[in-house]
Backbone as ProteinMPNN parsed JSONL, in Angstrom:
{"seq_chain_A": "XXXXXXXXXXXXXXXXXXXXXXXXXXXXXXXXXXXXXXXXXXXXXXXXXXXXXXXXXXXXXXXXXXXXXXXXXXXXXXXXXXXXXXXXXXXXXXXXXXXXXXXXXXXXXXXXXXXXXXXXXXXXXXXXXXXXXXXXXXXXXXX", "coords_chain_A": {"N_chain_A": [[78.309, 71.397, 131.427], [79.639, 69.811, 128.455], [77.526, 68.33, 125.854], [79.504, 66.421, 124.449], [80.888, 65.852, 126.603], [79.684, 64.718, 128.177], [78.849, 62.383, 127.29], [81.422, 61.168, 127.145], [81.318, 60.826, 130.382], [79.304, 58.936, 130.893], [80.227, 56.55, 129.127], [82.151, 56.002, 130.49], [81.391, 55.2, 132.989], [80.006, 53.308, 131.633], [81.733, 51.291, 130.923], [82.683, 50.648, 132.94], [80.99, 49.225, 134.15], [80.359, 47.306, 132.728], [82.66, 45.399, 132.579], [82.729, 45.012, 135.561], [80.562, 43.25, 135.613], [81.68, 41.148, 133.637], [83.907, 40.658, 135.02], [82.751, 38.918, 137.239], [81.01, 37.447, 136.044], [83.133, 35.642, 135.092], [85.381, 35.256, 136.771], [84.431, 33.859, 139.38], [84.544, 31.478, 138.307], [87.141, 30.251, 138.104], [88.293, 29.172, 140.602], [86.695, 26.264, 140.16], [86.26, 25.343, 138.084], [87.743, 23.79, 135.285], [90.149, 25.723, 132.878], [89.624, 25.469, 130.274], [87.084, 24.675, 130.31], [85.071, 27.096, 130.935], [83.335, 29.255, 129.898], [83.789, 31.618, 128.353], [83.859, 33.089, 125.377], [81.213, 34.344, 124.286], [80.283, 35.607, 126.375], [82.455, 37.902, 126.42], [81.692, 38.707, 124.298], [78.952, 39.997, 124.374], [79.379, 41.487, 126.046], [80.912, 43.289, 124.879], [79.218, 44.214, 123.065], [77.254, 45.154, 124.239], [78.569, 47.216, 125.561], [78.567, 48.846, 123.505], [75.987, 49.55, 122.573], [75.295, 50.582, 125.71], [76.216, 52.878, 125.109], [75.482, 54.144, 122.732], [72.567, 54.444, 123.608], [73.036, 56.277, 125.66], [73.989, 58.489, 124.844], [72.068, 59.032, 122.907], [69.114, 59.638, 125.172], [71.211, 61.591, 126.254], [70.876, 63.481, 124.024], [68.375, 63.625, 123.781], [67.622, 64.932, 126.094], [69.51, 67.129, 126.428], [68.422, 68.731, 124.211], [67.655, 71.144, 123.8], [70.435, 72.585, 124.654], [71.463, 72.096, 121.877], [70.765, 73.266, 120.368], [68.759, 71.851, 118.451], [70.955, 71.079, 116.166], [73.225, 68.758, 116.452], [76.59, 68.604, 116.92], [79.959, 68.106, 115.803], [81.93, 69.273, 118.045], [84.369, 71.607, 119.154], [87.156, 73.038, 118.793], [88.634, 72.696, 120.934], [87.364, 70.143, 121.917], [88.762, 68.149, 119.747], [91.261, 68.035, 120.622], [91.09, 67.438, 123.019], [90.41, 64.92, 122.477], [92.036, 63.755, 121.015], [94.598, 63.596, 122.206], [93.837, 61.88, 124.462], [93.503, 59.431, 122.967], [96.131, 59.244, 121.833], [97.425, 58.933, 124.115], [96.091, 56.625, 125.423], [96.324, 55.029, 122.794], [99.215, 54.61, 122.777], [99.308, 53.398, 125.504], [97.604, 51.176, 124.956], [99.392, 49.841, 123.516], [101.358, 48.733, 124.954], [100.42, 47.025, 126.303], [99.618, 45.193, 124.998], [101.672, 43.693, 124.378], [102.468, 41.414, 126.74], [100.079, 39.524, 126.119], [101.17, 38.756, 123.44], [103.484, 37.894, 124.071], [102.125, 35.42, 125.674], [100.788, 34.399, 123.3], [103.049, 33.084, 121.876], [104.068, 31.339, 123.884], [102.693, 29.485, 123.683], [100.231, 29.579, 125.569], [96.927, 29.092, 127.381], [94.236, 29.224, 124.971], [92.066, 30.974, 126.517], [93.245, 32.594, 128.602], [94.668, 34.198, 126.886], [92.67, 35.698, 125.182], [91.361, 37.287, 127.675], [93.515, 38.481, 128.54], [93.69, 39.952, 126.239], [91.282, 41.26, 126.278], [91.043, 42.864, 128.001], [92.733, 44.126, 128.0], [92.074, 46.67, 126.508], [89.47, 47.283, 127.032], [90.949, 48.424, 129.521], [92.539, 50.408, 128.48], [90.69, 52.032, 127.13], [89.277, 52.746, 129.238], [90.68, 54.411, 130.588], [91.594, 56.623, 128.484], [88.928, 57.383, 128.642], [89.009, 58.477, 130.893], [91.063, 60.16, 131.047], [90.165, 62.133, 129.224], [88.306, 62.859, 130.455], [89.294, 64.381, 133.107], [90.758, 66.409, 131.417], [88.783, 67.834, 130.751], [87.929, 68.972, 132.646], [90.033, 70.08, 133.934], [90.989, 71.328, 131.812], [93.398, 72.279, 128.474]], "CA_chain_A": [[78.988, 70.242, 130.884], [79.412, 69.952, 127.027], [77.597, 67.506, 124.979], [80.415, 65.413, 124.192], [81.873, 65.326, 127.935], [78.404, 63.957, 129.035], [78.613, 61.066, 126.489], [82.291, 60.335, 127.874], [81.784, 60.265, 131.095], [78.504, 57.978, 130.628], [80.71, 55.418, 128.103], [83.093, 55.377, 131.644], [80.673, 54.291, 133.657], [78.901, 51.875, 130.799], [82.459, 50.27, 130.532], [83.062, 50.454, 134.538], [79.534, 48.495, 134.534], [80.336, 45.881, 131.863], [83.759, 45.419, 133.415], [82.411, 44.219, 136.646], [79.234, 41.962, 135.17], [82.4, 40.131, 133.155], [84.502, 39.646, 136.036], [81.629, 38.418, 138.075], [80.632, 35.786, 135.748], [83.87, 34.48, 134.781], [86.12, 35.165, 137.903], [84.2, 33.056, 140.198], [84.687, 29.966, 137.87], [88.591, 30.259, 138.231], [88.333, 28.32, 141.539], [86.511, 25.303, 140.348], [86.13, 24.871, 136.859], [89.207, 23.966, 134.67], [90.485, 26.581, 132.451], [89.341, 24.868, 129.217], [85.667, 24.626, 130.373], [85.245, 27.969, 131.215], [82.147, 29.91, 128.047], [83.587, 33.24, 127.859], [83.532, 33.429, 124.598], [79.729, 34.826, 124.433], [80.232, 36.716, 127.398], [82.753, 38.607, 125.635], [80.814, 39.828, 122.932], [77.928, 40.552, 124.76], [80.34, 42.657, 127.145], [81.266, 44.5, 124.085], [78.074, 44.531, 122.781], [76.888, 45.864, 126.221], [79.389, 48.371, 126.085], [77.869, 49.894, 122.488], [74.587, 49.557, 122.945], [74.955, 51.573, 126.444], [76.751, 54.244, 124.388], [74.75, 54.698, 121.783], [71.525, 54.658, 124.592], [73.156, 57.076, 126.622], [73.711, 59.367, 123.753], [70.443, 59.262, 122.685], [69.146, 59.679, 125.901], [71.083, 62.877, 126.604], [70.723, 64.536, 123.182], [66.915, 64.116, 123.659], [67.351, 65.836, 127.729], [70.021, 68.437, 125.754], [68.265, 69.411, 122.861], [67.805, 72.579, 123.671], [71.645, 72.993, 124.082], [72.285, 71.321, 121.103], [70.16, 74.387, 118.963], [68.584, 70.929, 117.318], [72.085, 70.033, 116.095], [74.969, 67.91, 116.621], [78.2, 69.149, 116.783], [81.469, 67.177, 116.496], [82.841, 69.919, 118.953], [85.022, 72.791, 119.032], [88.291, 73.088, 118.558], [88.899, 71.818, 122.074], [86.826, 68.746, 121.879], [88.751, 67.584, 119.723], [92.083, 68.134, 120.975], [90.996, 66.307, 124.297], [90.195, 63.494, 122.019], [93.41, 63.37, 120.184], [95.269, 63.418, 123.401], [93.342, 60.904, 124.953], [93.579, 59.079, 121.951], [97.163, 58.926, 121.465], [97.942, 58.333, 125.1], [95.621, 55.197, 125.135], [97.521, 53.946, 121.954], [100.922, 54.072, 123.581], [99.589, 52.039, 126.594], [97.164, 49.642, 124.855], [100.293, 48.957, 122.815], [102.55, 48.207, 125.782], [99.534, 45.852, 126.881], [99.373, 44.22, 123.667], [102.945, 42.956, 124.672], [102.136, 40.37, 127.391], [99.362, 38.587, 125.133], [101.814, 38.608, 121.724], [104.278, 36.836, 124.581], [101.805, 34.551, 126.028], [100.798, 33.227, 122.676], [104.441, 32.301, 121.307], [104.43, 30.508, 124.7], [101.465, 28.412, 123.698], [99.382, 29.697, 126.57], [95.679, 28.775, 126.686], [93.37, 30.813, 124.537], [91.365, 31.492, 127.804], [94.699, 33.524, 129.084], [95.464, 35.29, 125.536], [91.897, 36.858, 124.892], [91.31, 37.346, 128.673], [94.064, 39.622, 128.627], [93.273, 41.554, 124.788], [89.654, 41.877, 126.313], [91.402, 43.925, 129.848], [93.737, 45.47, 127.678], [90.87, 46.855, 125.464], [89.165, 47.827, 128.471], [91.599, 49.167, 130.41], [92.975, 51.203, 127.804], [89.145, 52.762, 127.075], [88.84, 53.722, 130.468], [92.04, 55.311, 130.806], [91.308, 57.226, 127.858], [87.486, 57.967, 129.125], [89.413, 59.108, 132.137], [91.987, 61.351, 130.416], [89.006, 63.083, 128.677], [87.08, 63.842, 131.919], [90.004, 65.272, 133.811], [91.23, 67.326, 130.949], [87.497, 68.835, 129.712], [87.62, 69.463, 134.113], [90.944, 71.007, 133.805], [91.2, 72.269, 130.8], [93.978, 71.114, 128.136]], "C_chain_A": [[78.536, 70.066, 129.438], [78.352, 68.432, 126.946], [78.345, 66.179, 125.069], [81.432, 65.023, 125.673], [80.923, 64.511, 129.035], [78.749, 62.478, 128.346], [80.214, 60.452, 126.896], [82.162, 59.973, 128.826], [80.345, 58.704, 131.292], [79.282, 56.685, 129.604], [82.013, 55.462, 129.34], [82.415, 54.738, 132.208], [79.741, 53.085, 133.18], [80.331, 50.733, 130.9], [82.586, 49.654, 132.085], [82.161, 48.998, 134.733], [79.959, 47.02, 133.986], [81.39, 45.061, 132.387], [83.315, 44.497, 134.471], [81.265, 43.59, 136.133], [80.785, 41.226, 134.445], [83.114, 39.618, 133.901], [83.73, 39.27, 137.026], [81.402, 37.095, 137.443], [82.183, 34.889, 135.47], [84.723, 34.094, 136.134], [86.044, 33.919, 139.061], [84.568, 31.518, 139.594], [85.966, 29.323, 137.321], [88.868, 29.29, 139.131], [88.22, 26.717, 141.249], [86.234, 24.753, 138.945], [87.582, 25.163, 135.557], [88.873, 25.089, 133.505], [89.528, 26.492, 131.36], [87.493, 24.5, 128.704], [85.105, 25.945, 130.775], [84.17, 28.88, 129.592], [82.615, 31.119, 128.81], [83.46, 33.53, 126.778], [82.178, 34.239, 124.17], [79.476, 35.873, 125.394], [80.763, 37.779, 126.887], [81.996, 39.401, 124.879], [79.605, 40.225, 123.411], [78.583, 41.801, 125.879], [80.673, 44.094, 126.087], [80.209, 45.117, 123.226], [77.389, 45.402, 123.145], [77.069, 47.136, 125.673], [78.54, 49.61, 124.661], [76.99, 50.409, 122.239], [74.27, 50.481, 124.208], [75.586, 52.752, 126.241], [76.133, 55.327, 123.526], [73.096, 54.898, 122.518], [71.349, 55.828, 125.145], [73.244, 58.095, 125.453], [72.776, 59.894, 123.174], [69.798, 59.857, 123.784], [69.615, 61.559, 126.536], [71.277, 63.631, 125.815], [69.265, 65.152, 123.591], [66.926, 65.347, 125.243], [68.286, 67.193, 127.392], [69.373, 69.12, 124.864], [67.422, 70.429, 122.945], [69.363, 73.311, 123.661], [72.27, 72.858, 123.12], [71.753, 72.256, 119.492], [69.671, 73.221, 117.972], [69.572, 70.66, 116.338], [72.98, 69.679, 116.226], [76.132, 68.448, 116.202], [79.103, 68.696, 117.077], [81.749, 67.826, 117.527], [83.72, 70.474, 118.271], [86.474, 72.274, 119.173], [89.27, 71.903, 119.856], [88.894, 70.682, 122.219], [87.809, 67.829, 121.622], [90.582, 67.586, 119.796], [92.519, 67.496, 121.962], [91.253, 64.788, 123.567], [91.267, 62.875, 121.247], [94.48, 63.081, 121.25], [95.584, 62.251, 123.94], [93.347, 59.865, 124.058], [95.105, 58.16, 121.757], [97.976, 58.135, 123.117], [97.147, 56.697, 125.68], [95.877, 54.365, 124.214], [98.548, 53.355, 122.285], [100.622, 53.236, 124.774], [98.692, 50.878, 125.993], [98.531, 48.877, 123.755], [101.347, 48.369, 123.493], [101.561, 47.229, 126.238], [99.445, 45.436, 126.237], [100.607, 43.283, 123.642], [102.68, 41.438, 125.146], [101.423, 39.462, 126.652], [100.353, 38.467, 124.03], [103.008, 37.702, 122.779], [103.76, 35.318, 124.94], [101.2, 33.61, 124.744], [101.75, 32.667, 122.133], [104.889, 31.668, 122.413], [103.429, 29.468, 124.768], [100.484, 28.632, 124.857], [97.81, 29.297, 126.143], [94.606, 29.71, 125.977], [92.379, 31.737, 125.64], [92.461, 32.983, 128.196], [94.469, 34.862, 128.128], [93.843, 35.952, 125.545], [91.221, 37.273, 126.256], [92.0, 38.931, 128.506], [94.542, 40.342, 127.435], [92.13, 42.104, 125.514], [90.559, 43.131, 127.578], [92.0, 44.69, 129.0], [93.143, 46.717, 127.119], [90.187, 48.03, 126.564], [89.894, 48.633, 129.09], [92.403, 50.617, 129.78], [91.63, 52.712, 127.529], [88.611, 53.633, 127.7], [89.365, 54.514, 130.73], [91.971, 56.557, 129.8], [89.849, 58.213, 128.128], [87.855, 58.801, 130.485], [90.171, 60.15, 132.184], [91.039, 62.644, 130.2], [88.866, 63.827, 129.632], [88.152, 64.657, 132.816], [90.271, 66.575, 132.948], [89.878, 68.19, 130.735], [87.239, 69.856, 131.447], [88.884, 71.143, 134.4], [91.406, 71.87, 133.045], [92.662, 71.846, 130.009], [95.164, 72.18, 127.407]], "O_chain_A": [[77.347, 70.132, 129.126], [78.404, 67.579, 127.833], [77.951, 65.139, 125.597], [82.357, 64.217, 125.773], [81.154, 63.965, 130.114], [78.885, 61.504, 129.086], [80.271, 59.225, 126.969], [82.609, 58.837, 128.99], [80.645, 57.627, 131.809], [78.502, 55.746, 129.438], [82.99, 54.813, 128.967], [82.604, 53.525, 132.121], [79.063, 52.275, 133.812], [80.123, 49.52, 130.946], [82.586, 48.454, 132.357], [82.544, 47.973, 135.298], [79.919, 45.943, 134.581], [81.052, 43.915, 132.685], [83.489, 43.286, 134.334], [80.999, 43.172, 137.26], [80.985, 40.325, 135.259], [83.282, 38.399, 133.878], [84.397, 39.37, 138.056], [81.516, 35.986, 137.965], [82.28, 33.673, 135.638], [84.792, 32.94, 136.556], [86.968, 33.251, 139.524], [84.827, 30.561, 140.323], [86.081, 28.389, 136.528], [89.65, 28.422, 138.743], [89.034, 25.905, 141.688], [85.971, 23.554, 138.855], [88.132, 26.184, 135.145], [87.721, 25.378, 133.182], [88.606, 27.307, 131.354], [86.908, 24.25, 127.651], [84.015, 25.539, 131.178], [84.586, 28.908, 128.433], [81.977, 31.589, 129.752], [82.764, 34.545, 126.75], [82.573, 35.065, 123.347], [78.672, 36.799, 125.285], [80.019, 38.747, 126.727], [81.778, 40.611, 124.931], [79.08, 41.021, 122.633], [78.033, 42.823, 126.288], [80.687, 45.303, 126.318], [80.256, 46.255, 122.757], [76.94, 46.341, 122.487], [76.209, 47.963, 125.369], [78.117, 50.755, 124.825], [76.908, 51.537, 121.754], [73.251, 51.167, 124.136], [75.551, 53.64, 127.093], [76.148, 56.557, 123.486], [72.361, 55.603, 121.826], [70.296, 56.452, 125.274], [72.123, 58.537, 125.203], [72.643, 61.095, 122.939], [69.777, 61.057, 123.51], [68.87, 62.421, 127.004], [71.817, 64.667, 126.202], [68.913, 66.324, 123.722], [66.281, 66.394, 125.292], [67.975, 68.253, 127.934], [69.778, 70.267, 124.679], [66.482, 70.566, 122.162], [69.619, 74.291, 122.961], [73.434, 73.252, 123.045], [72.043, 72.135, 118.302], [69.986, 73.344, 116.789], [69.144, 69.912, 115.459], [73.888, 70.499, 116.087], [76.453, 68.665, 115.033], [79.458, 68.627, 118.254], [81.942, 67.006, 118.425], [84.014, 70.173, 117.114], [86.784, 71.179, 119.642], [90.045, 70.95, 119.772], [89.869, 70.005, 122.544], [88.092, 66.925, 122.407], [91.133, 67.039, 118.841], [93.649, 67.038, 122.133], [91.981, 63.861, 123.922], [91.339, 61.692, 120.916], [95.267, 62.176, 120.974], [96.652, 61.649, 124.047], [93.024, 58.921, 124.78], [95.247, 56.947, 121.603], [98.758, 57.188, 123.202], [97.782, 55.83, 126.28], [95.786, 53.151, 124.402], [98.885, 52.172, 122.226], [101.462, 52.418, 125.149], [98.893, 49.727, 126.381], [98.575, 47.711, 123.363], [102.168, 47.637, 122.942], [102.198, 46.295, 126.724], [98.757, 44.514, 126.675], [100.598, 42.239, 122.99], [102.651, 40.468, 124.389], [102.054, 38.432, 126.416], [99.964, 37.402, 123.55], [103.471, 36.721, 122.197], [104.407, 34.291, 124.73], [101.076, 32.394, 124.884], [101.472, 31.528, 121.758], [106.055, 31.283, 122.327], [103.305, 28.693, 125.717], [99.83, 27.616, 125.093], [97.435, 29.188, 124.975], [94.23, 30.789, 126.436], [92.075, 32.925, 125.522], [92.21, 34.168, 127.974], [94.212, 36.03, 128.419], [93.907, 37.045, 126.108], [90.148, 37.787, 125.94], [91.464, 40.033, 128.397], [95.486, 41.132, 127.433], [91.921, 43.315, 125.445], [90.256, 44.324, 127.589], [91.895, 45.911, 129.115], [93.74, 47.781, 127.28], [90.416, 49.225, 126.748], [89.417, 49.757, 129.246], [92.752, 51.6, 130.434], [91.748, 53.923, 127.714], [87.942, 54.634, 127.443], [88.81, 55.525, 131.159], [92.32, 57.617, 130.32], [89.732, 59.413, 127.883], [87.103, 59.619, 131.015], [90.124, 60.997, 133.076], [91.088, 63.747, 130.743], [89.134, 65.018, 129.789], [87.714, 65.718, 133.259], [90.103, 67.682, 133.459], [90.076, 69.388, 130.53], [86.666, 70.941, 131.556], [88.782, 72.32, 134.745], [92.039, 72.891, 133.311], [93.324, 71.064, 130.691], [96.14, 71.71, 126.822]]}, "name": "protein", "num_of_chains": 1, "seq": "XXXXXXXXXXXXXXXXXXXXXXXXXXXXXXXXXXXXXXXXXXXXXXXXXXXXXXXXXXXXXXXXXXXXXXXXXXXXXXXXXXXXXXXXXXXXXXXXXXXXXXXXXXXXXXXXXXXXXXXXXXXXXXXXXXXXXXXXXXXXXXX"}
């Protein structure tokens, strides 16, 4: 396993992770606490925070347990690499831009800001993973 297909599928499972710690804390307080009272804001950014911080960890992490494959240095990647990544890339544009829809509707319907960055943060997310998920099949299958 390359390098760069270790550090994707580790930034799947950092987002998988952050993912469920955000709908954990906010989800439950759908039931009983009005919309409007509701601190995600902070959660947010520590979610995305999260998410960089266990990227740039894990990276670290498995240059130092690679670096003997890595001949002491870093390599964007081969031709391949980055062909996966353009792929994956472009096909996570075209859907975080069909998910960017719903929010650009719900705020010209005045929805509550809870709603509208609720669903940029999923789209964000969901787009990330989908892309982190593209990667790992294609570097499996070949592209």
């Amino acid at each position: 396993m390359s390098y760069l297909e270790k550090i994707n599928i580790s930034a799947l499972i950092g987002m998988a992770l952050i993912i469920a710690w955000y709908a954990s804390a906010i989800v439950p307080q759908l039931d009983n606490v009005p919309v409007e009272e509701i601190s995600y804001g902070k959660k947010m950014i520590i979610a995305i925070i999260a998410h960089v911080v266990f990227v740039i960890g894990a990276s670290i992490l498995i240059a130092i347990k690679d670096r003997n494959g890595l001949n002491g240095k870093f390599e964007s990647g081969d031709e391949r690499d980055r062909r996966l990544e353009v792929r994956a890339d472009a096909i996570g544009g075209n859907i975080l831009s069909a998910l960017i829809v719903p929010s650009l509707i719900m705020l010209m319907m005045d929805v509550q800001a809870f709603w509208i960055a609720n669903a940029l943060f999923l789209s964000l997310a969901l787009t990330a993973m989908l892309s982190f998920v593209i990667k790992a099949i294609d570097y499996r299958r070949g592209i």
